[in-house]
PDB file with one MODEL, atoms N, CA, C and O in Angstrom:
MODEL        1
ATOM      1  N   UNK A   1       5.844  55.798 -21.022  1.00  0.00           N
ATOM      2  CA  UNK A   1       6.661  54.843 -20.290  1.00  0.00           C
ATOM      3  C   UNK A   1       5.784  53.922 -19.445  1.00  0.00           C
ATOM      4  O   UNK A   1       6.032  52.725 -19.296  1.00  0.00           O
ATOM      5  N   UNK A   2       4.711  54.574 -18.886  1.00  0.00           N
ATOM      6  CA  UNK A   2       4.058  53.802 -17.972  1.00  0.00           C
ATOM      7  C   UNK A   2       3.006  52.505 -18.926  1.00  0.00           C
ATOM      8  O   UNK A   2       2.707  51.378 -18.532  1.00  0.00           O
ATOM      9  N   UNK A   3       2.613  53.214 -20.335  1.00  0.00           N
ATOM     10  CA  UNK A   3       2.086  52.239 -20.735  1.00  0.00           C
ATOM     11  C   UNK A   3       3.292  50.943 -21.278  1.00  0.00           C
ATOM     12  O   UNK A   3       3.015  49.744 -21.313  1.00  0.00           O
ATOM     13  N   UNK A   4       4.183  51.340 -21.534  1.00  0.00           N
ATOM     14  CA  UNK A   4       4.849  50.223 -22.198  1.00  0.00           C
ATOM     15  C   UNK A   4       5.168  48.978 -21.115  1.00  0.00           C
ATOM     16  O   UNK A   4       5.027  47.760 -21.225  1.00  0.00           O
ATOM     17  N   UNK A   5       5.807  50.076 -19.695  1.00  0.00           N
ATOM     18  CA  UNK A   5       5.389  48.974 -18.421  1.00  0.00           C
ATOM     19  C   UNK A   5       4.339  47.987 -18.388  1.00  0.00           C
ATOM     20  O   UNK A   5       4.503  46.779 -18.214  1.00  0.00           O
ATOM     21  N   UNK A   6       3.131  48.654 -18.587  1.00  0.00           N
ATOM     22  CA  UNK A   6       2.132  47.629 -18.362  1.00  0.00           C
ATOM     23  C   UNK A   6       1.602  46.495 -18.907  1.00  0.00           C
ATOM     24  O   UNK A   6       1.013  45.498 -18.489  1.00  0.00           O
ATOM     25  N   UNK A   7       2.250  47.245 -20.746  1.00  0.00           N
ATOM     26  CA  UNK A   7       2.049  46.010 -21.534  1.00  0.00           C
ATOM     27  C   UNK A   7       3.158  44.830 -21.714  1.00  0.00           C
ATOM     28  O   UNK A   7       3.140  43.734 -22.275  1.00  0.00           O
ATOM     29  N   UNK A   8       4.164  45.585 -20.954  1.00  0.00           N
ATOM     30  CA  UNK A   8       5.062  44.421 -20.532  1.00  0.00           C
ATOM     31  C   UNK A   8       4.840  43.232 -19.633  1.00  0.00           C
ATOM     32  O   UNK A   8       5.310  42.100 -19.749  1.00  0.00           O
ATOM     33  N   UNK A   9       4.240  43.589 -18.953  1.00  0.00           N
ATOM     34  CA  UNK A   9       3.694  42.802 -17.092  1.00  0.00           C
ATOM     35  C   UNK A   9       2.362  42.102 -17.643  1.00  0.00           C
ATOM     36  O   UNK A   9       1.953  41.214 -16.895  1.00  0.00           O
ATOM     37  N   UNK A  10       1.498  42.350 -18.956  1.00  0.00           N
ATOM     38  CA  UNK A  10       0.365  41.856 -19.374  1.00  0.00           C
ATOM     39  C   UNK A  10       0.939  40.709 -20.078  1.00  0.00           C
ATOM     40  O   UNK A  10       0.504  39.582 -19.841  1.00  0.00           O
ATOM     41  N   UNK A  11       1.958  40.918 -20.994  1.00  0.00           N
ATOM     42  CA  UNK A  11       2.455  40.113 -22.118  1.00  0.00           C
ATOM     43  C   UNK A  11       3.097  39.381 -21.345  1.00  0.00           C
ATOM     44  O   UNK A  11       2.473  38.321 -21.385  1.00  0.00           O
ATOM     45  N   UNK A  12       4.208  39.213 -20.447  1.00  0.00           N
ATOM     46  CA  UNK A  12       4.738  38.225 -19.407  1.00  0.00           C
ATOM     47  C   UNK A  12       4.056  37.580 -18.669  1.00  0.00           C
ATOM     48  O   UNK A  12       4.741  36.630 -18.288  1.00  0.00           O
ATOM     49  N   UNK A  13       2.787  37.536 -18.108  1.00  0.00           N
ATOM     50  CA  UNK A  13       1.797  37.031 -17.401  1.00  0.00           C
ATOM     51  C   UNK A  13       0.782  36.206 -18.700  1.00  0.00           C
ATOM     52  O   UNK A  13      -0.019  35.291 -18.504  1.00  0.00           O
ATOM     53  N   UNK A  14       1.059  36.741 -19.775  1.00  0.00           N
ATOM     54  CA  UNK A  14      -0.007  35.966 -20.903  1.00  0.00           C
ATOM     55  C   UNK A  14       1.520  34.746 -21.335  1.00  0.00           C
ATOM     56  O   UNK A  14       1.204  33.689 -21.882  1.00  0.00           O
ATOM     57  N   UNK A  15       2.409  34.894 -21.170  1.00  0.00           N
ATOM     58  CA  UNK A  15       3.145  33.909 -21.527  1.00  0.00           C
ATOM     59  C   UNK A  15       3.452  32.754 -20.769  1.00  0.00           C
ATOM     60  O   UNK A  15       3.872  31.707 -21.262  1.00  0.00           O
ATOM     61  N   UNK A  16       3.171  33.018 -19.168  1.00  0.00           N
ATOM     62  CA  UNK A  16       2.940  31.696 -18.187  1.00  0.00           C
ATOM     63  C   UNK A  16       1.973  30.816 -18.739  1.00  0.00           C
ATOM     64  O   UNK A  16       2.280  29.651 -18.992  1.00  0.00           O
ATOM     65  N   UNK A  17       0.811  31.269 -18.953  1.00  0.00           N
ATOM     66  CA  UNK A  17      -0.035  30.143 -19.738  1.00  0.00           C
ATOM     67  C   UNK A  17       0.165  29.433 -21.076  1.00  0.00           C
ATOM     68  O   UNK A  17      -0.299  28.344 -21.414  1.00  0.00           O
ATOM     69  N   UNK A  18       0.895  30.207 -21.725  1.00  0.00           N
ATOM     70  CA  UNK A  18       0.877  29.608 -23.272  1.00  0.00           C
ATOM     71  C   UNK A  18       1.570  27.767 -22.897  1.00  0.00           C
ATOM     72  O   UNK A  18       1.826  27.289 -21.792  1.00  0.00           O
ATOM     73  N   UNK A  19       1.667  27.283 -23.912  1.00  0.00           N
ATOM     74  CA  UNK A  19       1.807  25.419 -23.448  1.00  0.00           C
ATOM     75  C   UNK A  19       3.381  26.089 -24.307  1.00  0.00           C
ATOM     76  O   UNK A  19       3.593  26.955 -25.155  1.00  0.00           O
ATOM     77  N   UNK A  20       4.361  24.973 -23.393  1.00  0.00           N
ATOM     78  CA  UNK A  20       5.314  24.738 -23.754  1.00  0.00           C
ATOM     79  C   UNK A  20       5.921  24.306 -24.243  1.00  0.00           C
ATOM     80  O   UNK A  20       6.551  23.931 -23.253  1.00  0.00           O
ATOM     81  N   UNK A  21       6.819  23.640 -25.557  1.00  0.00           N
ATOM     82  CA  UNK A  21       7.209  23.248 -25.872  1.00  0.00           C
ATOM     83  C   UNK A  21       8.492  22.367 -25.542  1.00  0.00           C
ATOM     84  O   UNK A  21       9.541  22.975 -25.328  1.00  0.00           O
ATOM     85  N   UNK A  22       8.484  21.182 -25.494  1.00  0.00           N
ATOM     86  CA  UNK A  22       9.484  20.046 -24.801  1.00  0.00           C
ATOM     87  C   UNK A  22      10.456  19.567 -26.022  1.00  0.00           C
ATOM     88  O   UNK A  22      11.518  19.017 -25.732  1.00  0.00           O
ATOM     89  N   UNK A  23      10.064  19.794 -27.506  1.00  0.00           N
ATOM     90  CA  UNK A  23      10.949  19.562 -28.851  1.00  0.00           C
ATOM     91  C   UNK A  23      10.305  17.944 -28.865  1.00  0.00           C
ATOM     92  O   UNK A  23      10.217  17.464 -29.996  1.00  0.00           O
ATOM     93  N   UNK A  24       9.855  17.074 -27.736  1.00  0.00           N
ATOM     94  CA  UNK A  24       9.272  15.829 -28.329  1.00  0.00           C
ATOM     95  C   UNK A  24       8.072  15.929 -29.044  1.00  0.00           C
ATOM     96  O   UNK A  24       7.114  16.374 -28.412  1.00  0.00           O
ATOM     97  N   UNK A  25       7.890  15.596 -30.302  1.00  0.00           N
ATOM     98  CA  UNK A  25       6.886  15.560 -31.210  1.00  0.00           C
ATOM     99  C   UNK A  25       5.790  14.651 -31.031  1.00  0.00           C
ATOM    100  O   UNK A  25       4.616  15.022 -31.066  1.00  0.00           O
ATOM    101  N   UNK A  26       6.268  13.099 -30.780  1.00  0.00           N
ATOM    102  CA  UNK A  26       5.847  11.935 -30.560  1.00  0.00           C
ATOM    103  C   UNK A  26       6.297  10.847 -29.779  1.00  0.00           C
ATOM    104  O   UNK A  26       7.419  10.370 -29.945  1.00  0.00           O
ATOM    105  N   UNK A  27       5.639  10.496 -29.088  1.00  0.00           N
ATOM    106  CA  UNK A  27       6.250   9.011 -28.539  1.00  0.00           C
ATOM    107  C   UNK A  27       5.578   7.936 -29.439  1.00  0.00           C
ATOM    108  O   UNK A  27       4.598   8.144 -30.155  1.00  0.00           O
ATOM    109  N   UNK A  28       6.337   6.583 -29.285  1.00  0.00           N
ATOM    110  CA  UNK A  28       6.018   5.044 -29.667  1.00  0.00           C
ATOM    111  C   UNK A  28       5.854   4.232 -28.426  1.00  0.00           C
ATOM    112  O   UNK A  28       6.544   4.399 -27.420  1.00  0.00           O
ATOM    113  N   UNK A  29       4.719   3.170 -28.571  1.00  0.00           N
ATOM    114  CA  UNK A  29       4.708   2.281 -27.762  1.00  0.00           C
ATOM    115  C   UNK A  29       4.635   0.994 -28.382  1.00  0.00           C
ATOM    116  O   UNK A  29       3.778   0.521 -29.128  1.00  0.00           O
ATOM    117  N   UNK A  30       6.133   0.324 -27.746  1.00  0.00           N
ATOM    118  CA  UNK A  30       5.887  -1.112 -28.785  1.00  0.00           C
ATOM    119  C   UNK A  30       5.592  -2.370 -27.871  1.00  0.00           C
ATOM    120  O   UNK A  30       6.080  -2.451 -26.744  1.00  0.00           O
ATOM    121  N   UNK A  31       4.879  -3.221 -28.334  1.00  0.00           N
ATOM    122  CA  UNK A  31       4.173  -4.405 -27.638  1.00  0.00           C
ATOM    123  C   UNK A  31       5.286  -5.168 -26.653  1.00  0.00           C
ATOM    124  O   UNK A  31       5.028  -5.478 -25.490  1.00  0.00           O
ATOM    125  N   UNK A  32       6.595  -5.425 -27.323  1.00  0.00           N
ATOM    126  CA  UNK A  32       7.241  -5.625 -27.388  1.00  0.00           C
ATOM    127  C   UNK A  32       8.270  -5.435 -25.787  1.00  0.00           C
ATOM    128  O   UNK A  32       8.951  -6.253 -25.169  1.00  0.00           O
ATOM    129  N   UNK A  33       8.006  -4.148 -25.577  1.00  0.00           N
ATOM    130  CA  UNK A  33       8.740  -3.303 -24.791  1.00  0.00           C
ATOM    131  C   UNK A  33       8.254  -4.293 -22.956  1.00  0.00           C
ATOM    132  O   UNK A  33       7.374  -5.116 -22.706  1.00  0.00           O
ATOM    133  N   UNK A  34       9.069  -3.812 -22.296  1.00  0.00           N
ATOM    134  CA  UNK A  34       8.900  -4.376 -21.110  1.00  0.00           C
ATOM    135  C   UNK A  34       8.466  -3.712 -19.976  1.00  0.00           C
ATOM    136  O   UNK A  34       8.986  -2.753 -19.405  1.00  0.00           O
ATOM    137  N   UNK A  35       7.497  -4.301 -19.722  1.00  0.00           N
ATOM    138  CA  UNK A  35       6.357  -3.999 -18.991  1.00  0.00           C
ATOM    139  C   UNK A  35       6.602  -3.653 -17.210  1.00  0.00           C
ATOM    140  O   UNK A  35       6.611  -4.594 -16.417  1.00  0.00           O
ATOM    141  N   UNK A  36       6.704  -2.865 -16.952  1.00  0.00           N
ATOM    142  CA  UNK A  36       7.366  -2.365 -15.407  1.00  0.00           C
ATOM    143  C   UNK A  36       6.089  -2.215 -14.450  1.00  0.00           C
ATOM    144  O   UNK A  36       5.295  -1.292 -14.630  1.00  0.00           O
ATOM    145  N   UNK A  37       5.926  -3.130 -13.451  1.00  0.00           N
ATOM    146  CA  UNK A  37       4.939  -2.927 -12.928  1.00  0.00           C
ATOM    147  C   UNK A  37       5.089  -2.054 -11.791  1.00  0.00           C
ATOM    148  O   UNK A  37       6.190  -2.245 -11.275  1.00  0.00           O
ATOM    149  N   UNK A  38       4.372  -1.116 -11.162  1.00  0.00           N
ATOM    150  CA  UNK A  38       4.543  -0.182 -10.105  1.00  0.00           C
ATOM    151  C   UNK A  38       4.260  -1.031  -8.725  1.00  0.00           C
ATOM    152  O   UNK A  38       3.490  -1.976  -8.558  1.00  0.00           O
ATOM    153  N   UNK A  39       5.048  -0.445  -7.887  1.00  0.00           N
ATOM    154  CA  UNK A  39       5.137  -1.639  -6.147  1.00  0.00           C
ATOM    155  C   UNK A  39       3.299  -0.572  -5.939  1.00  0.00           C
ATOM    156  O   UNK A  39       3.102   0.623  -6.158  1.00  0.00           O
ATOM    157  N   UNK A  40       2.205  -1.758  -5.408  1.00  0.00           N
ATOM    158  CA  UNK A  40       1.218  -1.554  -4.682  1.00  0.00           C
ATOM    159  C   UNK A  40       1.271  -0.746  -3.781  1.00  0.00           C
ATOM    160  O   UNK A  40       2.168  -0.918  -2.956  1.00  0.00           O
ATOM    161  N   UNK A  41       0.335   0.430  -3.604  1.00  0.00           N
ATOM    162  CA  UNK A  41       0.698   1.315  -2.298  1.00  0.00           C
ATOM    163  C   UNK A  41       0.385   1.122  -1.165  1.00  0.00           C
ATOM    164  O   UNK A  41      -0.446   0.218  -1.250  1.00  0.00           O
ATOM    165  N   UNK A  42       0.536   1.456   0.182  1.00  0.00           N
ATOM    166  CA  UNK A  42       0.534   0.883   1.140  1.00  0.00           C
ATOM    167  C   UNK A  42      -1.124   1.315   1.479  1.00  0.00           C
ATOM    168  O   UNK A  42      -1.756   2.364   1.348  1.00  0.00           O
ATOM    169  N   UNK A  43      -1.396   0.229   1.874  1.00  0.00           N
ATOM    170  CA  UNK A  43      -2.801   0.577   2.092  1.00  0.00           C
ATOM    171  C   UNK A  43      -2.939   1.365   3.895  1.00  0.00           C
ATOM    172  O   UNK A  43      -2.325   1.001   4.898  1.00  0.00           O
ATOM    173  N   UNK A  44      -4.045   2.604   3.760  1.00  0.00           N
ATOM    174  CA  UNK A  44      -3.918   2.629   5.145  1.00  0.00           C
ATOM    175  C   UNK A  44      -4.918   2.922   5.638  1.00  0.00           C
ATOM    176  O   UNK A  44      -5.914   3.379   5.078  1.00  0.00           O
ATOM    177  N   UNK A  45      -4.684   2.579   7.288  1.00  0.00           N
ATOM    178  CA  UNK A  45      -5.122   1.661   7.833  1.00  0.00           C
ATOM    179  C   UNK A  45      -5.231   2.674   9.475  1.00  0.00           C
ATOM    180  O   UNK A  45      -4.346   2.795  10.322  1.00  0.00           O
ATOM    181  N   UNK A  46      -6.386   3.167   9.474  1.00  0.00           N
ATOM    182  CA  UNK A  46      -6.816   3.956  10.877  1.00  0.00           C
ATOM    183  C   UNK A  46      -6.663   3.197  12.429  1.00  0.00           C
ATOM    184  O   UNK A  46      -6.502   2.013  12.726  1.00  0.00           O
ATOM    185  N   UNK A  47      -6.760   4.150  13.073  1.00  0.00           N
ATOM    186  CA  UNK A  47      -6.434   3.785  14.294  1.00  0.00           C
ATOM    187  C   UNK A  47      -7.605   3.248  14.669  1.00  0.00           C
ATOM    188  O   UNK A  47      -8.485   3.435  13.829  1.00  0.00           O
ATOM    189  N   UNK A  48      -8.027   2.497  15.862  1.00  0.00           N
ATOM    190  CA  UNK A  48      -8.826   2.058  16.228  1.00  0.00           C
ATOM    191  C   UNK A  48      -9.780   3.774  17.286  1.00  0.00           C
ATOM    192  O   UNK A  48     -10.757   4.520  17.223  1.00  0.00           O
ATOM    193  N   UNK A  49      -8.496   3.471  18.135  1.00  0.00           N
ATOM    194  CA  UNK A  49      -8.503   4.342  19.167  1.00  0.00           C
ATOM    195  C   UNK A  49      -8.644   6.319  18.850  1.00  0.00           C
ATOM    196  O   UNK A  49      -9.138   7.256  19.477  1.00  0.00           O
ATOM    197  N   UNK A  50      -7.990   6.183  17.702  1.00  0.00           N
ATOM    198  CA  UNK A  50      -8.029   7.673  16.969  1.00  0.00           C
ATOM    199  C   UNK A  50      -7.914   7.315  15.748  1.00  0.00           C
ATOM    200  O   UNK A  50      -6.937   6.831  15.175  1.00  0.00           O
ATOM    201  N   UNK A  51      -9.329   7.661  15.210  1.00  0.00           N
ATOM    202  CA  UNK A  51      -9.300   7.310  13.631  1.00  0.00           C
ATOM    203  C   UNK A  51      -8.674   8.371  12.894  1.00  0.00           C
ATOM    204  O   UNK A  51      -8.078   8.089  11.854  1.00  0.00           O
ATOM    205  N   UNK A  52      -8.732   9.514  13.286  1.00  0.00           N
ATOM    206  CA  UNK A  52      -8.151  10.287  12.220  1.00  0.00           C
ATOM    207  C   UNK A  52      -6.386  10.315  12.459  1.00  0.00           C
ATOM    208  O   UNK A  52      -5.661  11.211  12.027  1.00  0.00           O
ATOM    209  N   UNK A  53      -5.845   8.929  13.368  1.00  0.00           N
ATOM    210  CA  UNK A  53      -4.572   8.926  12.706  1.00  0.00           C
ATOM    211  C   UNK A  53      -3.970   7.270  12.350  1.00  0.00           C
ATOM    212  O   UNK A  53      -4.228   6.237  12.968  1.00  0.00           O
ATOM    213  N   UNK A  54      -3.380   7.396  11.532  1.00  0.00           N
ATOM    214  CA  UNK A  54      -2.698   5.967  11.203  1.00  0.00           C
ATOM    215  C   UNK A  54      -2.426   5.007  12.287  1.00  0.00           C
ATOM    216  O   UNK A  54      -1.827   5.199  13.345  1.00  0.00           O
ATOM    217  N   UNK A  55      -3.073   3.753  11.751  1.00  0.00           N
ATOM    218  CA  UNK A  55      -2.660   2.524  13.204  1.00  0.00           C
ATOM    219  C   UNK A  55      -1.275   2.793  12.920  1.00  0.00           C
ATOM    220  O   UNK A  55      -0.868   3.020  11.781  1.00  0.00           O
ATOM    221  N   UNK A  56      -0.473   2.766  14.055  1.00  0.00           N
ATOM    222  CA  UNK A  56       0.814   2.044  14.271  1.00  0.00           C
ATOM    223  C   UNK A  56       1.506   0.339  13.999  1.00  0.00           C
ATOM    224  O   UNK A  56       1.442  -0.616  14.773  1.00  0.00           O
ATOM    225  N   UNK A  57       1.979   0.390  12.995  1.00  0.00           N
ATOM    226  CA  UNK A  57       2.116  -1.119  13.317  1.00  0.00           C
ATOM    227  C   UNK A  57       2.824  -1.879  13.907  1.00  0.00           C
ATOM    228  O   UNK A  57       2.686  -3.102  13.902  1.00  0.00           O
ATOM    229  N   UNK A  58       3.891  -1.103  14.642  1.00  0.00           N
ATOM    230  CA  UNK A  58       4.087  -1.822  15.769  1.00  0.00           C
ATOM    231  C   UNK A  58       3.653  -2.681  17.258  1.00  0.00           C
ATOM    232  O   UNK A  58       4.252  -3.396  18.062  1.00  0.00           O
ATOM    233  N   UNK A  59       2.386  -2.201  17.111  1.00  0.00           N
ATOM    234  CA  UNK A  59       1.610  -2.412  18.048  1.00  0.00           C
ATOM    235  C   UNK A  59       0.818  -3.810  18.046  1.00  0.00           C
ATOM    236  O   UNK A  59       0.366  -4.518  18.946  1.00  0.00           O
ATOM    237  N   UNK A  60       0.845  -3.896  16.707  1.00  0.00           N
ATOM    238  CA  UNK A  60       0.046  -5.130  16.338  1.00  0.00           C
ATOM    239  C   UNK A  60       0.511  -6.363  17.196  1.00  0.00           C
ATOM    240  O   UNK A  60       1.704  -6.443  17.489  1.00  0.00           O
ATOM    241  N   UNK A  61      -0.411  -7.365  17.628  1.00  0.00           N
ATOM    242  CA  UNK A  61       0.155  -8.425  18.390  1.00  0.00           C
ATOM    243  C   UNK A  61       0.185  -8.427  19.744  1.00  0.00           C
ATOM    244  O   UNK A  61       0.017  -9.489  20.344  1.00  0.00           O
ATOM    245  N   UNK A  62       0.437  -7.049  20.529  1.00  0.00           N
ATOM    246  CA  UNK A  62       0.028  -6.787  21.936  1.00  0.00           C
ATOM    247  C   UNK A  62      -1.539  -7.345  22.955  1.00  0.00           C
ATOM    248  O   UNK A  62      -2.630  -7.421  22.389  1.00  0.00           O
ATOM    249  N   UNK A  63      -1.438  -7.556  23.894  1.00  0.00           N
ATOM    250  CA  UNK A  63      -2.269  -7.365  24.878  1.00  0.00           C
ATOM    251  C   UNK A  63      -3.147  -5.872  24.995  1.00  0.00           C
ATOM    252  O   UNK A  63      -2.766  -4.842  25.552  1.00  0.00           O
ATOM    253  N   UNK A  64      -4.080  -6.049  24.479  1.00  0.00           N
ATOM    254  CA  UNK A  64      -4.818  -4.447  24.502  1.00  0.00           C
ATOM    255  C   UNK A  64      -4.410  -3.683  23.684  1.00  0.00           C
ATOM    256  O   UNK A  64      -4.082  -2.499  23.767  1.00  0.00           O
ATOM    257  N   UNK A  65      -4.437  -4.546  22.676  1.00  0.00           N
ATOM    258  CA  UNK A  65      -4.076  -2.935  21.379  1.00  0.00           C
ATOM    259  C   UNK A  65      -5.293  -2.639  20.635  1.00  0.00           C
ATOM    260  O   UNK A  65      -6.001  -3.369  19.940  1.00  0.00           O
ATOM    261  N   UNK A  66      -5.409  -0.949  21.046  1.00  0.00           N
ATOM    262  CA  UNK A  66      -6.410  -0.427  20.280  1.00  0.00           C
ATOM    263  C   UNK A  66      -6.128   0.384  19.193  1.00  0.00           C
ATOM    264  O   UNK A  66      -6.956   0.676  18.331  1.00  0.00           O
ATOM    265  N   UNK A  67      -4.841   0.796  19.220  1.00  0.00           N
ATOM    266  CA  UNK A  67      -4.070   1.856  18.571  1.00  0.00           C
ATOM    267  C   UNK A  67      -3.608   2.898  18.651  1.00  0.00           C
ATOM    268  O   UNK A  67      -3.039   3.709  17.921  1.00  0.00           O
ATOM    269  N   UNK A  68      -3.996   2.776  19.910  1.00  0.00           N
ATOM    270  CA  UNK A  68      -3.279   4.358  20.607  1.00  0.00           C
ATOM    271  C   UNK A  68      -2.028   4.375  20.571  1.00  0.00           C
ATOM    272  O   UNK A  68      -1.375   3.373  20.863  1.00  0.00           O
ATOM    273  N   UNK A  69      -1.601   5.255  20.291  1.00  0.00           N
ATOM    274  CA  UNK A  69       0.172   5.623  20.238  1.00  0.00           C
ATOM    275  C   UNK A  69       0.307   6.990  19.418  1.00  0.00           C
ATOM    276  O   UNK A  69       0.521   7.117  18.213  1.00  0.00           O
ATOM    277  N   UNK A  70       0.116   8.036  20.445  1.00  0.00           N
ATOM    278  CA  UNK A  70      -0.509   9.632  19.272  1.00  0.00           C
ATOM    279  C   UNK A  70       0.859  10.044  19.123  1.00  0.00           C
ATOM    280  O   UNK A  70       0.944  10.812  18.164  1.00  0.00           O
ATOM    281  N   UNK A  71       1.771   9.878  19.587  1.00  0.00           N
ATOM    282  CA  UNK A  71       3.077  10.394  19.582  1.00  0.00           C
ATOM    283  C   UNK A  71       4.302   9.473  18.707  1.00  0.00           C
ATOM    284  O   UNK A  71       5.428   9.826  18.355  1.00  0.00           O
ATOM    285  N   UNK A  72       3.562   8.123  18.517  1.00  0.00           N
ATOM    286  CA  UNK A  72       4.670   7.198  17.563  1.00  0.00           C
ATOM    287  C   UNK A  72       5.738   6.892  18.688  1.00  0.00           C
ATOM    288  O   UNK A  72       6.940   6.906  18.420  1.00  0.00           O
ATOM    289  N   UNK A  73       5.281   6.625  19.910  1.00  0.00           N
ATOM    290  CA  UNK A  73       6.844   6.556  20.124  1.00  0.00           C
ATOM    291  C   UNK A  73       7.538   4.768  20.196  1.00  0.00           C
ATOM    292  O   UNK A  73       8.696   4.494  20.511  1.00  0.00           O
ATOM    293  N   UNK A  74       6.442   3.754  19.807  1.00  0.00           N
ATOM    294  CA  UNK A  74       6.873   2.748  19.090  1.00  0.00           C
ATOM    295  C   UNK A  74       7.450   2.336  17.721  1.00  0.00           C
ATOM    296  O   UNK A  74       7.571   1.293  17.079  1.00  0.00           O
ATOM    297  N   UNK A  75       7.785   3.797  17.556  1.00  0.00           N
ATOM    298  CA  UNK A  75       8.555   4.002  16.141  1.00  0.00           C
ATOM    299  C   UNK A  75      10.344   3.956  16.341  1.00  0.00           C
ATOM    300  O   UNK A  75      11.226   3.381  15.703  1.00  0.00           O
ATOM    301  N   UNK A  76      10.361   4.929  17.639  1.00  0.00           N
ATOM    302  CA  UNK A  76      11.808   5.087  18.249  1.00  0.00           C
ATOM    303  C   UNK A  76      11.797   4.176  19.230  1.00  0.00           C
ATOM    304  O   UNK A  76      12.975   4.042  19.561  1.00  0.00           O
ATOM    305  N   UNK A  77      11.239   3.598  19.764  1.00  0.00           N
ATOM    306  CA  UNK A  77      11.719   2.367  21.043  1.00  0.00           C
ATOM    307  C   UNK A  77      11.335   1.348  20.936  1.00  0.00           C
ATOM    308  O   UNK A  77      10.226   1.339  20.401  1.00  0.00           O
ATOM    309  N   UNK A  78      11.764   0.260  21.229  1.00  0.00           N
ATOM    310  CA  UNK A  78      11.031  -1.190  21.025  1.00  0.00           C
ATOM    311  C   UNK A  78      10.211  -1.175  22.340  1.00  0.00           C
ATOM    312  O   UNK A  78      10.361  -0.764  23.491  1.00  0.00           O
ATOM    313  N   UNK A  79       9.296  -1.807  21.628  1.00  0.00           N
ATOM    314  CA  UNK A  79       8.024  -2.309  22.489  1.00  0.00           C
ATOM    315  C   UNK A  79       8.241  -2.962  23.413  1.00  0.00           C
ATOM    316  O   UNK A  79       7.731  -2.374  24.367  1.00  0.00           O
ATOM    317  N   UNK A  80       8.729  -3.905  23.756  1.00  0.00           N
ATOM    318  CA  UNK A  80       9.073  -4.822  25.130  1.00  0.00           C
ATOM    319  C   UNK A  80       9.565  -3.670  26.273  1.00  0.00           C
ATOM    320  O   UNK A  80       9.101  -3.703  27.413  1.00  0.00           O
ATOM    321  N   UNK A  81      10.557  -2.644  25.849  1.00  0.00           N
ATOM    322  CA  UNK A  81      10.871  -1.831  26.441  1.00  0.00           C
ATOM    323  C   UNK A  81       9.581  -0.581  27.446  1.00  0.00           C
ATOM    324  O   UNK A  81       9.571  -0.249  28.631  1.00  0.00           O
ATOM    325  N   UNK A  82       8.697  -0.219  26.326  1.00  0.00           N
ATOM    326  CA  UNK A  82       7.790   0.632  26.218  1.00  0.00           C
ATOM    327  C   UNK A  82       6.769   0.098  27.562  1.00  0.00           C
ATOM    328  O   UNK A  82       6.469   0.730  28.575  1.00  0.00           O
ATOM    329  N   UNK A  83       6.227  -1.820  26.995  1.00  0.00           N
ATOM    330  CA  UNK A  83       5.275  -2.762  27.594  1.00  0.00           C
ATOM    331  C   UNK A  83       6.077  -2.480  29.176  1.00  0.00           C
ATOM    332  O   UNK A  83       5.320  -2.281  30.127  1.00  0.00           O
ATOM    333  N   UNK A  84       7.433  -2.470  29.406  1.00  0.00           N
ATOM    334  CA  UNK A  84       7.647  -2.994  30.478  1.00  0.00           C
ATOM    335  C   UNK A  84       7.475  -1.864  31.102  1.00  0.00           C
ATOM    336  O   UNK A  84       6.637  -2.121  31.966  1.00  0.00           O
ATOM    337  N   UNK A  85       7.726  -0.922  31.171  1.00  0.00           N
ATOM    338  CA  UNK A  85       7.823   0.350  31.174  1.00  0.00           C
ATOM    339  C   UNK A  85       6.212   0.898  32.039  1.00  0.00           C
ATOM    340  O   UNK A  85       6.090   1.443  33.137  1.00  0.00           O
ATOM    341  N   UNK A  86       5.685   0.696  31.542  1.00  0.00           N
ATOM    342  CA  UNK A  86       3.872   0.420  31.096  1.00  0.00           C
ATOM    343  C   UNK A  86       3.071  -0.246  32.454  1.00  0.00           C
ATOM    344  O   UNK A  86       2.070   0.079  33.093  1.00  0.00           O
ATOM    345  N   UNK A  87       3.928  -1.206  32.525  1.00  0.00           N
ATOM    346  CA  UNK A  87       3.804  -2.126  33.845  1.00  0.00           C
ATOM    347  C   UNK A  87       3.778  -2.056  34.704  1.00  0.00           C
ATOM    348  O   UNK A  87       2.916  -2.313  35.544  1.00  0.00           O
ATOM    349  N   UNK A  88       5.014  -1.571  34.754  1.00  0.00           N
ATOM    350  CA  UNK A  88       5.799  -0.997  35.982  1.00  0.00           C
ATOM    351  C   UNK A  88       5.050   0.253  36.655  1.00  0.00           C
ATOM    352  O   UNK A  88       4.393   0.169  37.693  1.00  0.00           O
ATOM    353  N   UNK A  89       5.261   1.497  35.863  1.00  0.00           N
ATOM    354  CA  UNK A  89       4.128   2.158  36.324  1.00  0.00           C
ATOM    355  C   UNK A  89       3.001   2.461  35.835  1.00  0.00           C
ATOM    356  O   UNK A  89       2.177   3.071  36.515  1.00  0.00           O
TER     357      UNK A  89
ENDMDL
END
């Protein structure tokens, strides 16, 4: 019993690897066909202030922007709000 176990658990583990079969035999590619171009990915773009995280781009355009913003929170509030905020104290 114990061997048939094992060659069960061998043979199920040798069958994760085998390649699978999908029933498609072949594809066609015709000249013809229309050409779908993929959207460019966003290029990105380090912080000044902390490179190992993404500039913010909200920030862009400010008085003293280095890129600090470790928390994003010009993601949830508008900036004029944030700037004034800033000012003040």
């Amino acid at each position: 019993m114990m061997k048939a176990a094992l060659f069960a658990s061998l043979l199920g583990s040798a069958a994760a690897f085998s390649p699978s079969s999908t029933g498609r035999l072949s594809t066609k590619v015709f000249s013809d066909a229309a050409v779908e171009e993929e959207p460019a990915a966003p290029v990105y773009k380090a912080s000044e202030s902390l490179p190992f995280l993404e500039y913010p781009p909200n920030l862009e355009g400010y008085v003293g922007d280095f890129g600090f913003d470790p928390f994003r929170f010009s993601d949830f509030v508008p900036m004029d709000f944030l700037r004034e905020a800033e000012l003040k104290h």
